[in-house]
N, C-alpha and C positions, 0 to 999 in steps of 0.2 A: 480494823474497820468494823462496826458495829452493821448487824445486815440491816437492823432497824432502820439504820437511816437509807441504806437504799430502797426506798418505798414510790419511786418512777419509771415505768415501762418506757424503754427510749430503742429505738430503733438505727444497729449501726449501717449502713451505706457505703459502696464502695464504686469508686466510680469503672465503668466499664464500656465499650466499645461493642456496639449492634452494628453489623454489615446485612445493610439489607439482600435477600437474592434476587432480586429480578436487576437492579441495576448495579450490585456491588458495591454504593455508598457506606460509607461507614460514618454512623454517627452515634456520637460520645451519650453516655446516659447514667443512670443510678440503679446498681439494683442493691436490694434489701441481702443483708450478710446474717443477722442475726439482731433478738431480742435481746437484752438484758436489760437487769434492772439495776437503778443507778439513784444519785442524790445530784436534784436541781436544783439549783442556787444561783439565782438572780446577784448579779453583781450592779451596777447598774445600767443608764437609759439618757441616751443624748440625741440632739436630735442636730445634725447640722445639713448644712446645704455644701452639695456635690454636683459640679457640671450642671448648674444652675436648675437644679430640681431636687425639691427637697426628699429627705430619707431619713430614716433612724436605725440605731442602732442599738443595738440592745446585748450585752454581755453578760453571761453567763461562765459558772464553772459547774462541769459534768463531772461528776465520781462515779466511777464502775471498778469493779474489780480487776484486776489485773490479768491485761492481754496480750499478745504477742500480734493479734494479724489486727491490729491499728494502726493507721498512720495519718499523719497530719491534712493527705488527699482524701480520707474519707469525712463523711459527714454525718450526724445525728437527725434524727426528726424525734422530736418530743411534743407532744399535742397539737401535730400536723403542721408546725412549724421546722422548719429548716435551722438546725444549727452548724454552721463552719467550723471544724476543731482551726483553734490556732498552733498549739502544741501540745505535747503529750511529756507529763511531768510526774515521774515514779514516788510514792511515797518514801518520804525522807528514812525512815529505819534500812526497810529489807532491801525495798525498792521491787519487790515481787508480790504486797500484798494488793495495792490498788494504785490506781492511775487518776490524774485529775486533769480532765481536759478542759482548758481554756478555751471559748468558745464565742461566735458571734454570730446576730442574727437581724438578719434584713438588710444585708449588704454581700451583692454577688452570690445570691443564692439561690439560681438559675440551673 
């Protein structure tokens, strides 16, 4: 992996559980894991209609270097957008030097 190409600051998320204390609620949220930098590539851009409201969907593939504490529940933000990993796919030689996350954006990303 060439570090030239990772020239995008992307933000990983993992999702996590706040129990409020005054009434002990717990509710599901996002906090921030770590920076790194990564290569964005726009895959492409559809746009269909879902439970009769329209939406789009936008796919990408995220490359970062090769990590241990991702998993398919966490998520990216890249230019304040929200990215879903789909999966987490090892480079084909080592399978240790970088990671390519497949990814989607503007569907269930609440």
């Amino acid at each position: 992996m060439q570090a030239g190409k990772l020239r995008h600051r992307v933000m990983i998320q993992t999702p996590v559980n706040i129990q409020d204390p005054a009434t002990g609620a717990v509710t599901p949220s996002w906090q921030d894991t770590t920076s790194v930098w990564a290569e964005v590539y726009f895959l492409s851009a559809r746009e269909f209609i879902a439970a009769q409201a329209g939406q789009s969907e936008v796919t990408a593939r995220i490359t970062i270097r090769y990590r241990t504490d991702i998993s398919a529940k966490c998520r990216i933000i890249f230019r304040g957008k929200i990215f879903n990993i789909e999966g987490i796919l090892p480079d084909p030689i080592s399978g240790l030097e970088y990671i390519t996350l497949p990814c989607s954006q503007g569907v269930n990303d609440g």
